[in-house]
C-alpha positions in Angstrom: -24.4 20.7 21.1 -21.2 22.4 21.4 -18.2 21.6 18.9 -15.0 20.2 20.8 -12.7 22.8 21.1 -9.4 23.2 18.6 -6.0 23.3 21.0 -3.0 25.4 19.7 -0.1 23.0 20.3 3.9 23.5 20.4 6.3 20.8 19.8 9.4 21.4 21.7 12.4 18.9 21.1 16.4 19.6 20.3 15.5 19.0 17.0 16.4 14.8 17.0 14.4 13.3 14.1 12.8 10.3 16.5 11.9 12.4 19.3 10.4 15.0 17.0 8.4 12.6 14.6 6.7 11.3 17.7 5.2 14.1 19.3 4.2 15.3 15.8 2.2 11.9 15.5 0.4 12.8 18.5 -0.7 16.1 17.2 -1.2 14.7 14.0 -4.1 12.3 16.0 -5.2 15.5 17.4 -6.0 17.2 14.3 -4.1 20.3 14.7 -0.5 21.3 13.1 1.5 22.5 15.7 4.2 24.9 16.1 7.5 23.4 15.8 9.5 24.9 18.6 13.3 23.8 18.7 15.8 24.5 21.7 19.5 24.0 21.7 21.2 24.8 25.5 24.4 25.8 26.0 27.2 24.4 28.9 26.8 24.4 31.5 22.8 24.3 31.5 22.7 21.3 29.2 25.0 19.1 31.4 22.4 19.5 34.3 19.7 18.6 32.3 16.7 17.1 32.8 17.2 18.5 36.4 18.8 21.7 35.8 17.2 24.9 35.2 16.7 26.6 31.7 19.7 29.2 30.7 18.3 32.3 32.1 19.2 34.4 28.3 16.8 31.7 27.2 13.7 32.8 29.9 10.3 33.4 27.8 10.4 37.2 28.3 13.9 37.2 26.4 14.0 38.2 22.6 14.9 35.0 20.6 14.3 32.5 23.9 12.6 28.9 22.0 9.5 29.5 24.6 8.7 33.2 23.9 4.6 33.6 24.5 2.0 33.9 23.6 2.1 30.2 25.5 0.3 26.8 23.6 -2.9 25.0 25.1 -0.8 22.6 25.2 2.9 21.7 25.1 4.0 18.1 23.7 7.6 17.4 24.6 10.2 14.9 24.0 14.0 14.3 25.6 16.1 14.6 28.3 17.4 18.3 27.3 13.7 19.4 26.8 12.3 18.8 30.2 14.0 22.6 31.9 12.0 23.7 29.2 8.3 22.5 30.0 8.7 23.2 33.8 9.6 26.6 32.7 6.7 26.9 30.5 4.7 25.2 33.1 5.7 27.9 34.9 5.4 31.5 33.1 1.6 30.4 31.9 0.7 30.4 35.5 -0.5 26.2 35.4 -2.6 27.7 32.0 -0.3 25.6 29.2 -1.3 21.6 29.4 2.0 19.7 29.3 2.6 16.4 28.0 6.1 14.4 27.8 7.0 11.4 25.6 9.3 9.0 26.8 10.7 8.6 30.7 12.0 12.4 32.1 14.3 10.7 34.3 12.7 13.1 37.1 9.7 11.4 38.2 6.3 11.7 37.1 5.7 15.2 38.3 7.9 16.2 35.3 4.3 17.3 33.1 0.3 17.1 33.4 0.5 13.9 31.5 3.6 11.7 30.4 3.6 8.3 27.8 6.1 5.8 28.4 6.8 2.6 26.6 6.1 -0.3 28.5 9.5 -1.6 29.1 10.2 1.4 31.0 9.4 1.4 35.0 8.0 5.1 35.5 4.7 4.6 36.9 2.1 7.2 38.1 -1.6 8.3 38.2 -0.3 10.9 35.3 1.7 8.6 33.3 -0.1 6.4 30.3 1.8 3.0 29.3 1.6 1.1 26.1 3.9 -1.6 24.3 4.3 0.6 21.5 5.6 3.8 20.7 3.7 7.2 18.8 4.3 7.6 14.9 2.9 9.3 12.3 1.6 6.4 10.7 -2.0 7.1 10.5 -4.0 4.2 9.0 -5.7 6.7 6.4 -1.9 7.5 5.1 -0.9 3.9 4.7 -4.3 3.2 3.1 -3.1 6.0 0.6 0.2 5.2 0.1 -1.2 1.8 -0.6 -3.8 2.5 -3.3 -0.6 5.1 -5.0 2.0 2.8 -5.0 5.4 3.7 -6.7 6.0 2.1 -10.1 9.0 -0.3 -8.7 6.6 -1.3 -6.2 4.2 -1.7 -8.3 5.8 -3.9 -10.6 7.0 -7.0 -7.7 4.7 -9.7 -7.7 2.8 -10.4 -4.3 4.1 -11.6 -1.6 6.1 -8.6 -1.5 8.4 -8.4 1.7 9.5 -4.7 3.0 13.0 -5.0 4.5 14.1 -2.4 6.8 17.9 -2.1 7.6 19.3 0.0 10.7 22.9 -0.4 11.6 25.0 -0.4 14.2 23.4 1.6 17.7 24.1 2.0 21.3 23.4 -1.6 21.8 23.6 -4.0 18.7 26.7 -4.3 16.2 26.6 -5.6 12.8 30.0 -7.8 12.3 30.9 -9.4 9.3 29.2 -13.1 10.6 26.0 -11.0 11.3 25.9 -9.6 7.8 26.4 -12.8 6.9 23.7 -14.1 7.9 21.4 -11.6 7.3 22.5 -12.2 3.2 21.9 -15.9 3.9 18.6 -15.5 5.1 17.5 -12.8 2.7 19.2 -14.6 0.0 16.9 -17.7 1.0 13.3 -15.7 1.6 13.7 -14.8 -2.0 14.4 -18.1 -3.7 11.3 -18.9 -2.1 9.6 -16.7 -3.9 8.9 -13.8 -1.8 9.9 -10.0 -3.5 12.3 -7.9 -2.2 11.8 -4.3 -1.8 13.5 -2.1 1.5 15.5 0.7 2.2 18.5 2.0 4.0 18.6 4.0 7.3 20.8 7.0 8.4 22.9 4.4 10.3 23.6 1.3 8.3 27.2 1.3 7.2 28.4 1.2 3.8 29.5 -2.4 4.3 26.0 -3.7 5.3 24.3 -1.4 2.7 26.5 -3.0 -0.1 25.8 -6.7 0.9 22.4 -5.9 1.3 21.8 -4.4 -2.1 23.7 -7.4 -3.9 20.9 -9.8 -2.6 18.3 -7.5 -4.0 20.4 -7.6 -7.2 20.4 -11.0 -7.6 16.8 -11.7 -6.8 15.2 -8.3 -8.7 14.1 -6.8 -6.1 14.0 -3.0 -5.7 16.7 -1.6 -2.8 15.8 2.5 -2.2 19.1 4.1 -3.5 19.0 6.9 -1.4 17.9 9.4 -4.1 15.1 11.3 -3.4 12.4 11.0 -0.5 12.8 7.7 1.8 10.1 5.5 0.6 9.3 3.6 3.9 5.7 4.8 4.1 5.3 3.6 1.0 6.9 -0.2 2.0 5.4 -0.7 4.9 2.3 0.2 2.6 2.6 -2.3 -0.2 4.5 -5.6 2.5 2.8 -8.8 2.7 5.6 -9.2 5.8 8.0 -6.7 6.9 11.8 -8.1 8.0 13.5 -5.3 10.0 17.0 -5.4 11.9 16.5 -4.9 16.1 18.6 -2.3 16.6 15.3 0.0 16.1 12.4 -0.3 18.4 10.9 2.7 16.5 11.1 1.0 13.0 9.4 -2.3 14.9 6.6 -0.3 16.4 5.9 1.3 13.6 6.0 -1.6 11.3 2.5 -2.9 13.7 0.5 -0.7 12.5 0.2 -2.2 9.3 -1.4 -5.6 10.6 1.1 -7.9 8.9 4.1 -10.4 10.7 7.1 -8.8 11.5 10.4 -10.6 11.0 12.8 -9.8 13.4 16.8 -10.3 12.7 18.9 -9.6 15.5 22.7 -8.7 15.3 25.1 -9.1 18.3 24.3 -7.2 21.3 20.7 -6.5 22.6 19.4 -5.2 25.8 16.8 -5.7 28.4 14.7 -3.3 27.3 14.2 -4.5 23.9 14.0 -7.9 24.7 11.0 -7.4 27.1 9.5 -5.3 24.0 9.9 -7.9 21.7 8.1 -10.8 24.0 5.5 -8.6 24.4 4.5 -8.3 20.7 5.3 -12.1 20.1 2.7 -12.5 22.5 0.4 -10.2 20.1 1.7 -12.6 17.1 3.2 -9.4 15.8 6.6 -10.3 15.8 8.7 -13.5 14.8 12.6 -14.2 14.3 13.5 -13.9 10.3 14.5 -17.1 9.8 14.8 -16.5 6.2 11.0 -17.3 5.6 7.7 -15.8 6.1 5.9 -16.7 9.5 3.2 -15.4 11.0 -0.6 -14.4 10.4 -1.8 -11.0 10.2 -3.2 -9.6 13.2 -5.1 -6.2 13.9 -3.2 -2.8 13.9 -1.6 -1.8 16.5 -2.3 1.7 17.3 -0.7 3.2 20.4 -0.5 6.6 18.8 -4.2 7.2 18.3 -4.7 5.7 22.2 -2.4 8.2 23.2 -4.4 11.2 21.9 -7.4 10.2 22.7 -6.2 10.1 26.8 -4.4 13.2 25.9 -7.9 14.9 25.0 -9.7 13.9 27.3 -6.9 14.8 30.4 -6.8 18.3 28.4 -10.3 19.3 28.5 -10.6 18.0 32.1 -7.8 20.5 32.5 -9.3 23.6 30.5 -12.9 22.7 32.7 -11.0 23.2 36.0 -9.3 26.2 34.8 -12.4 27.8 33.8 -13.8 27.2 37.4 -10.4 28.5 39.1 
């Protein structure tokens, strides 16, 4: 019996954090550490993207270009600005390079050899694989790690412990002074109740949200990440009996399924289509409830959407390498 063959893989983003932590989940799944290939186009090339062409200074044959050969088994791609990019690759490895996009191109589903979409989005195809949630890196053997290691302010909060998970203001949702207030008013409540507070901060929450946030934790003993050192939201979602996060973050929901416990929802003003399709669908899986300022919900089993993901990805990439191997 022959062993399964070991892919070389690139991941090719502009470098944005979410983009690029999802397609290294995917190769993570996989079993393979990937190059990490970064572009950056310049105007006018990057207005015309994702239909555009590629800068021609950036071609593969050019010294320096982000797709210089030898060219990957397989190419996992995320964003608008890096789909130029795979077609050109597509391209200069004569059909050889198996490419995969995350997320909708915008340009139809001939954009790659296999694309993932979320759900909520409408791009539909023979080529294109649809689940409710999105790719992560949240394997279950690291969360069963970072639950047996838990930090020592974890550590010390008495079950049920509650991970809370605060964005900020996005393209969509806005966190005014009533919505801060009654985020504090319900968090303020979940803990009288006897539930521990532990959560962190994100990139985006304001100062303003972050302060009034950390006051409740104050108050109640709970332990609020003070943005020293590594982020500890492996470690949270971990060690959570229930896990309250803020809307304006589809990723931080998604993710937050694959620990099996309720999610508690609080939305700020704002919303959008999109999310609110995405969020009926995992009430429907008992994933997800409004934070009401209590704990709701039963656990349910993982949702996994990243390992699904690989596992078509495999199997559409040896199909590939077979039919190569006959051209």
């Amino acid at each position: 019996m022959h062993a399964e063959p070991t892919p070389t893989i690139w991941v090719l983003t502009d470098g944005k954090a979410g983009d690029e932590v999802q397609c290294l989940g995917v190769a993570d799944r996989l079993g393979v550490t990937p190059e990490i290939r970064r572009i950056a186009p310049r105007k006018p090339f990057a207005w015309l993207m994702p239909r555009g062409l590629i800068d021609p200074r950036e071609g593969p044959e050019r010294p320096g270009s982000p797709i210089r050969p030898p060219f990957p088994d397989i190419l996992i791609a995320s964003g608008r600005r890096a789909i130029p990019y795979v077609r050109a690759v597509k391209k200069a490895s004569n059909g050889a390079t198996f490419t995969v996009i995350l997320k909708d191109p915008r340009t139809g589903p001939g954009a790659a050899d296999l694309i993932w979409v979320a759900r909520h989005d409408r791009l539909r195809g023979e080529n294109v694989l649809v689940t409710t949630t999105s790719p992560h890196r949240l394997a279950p053997e690291r969360l069963a790690l970072a639950k047996s290691r838990p930090p020592a302010a974890i550590a010390a909060l008495p079950s049920p412990r509650a991970a809370v998970l605060v964005g900020g203001d996005s393209r969509h949702h806005r966190f005014r002074q009533d919505d801060i207030a009654r985020f504090v008013e319900a968090l303020d409540a979940l803990a009288r109740s006897g539930v521990s507070l532990m959560g962190s901060r994100s990139r985006r929450t304001t100062p303003e949200l972050d302060e009034a946030v950390g006051a409740v934790f104050a108050r109640h003993g709970g332990w609020w990440w003070d943005g020293t050192g590594e982020n500890p939201y492996v470690a949270l979602l971990a060690n959570a009996d229930a896990v309250i996060v803020t809307a304006d973050s589809t990723n931080m929901i998604g993710e937050a399924t694959a620990t099996g416990v309720p999610i508690l929802v609080f939305e700020p003003h704002g919303g959008h289509g999109k999310l609110a399709k995405f969020l009926e669908a995992l009430k429907r899986e008992g994933a997800v409830h409004h934070f009401e300022g209590r704990l709701e919900g039963a656990h349910y089993q993982p949702v996994d959407s990243t390992q699904a993901i690989a596992d078509a990805l495999r199997q559409r990439w040896l199909m590939h390498r077979q039919q190569l191997a006959l051209a």
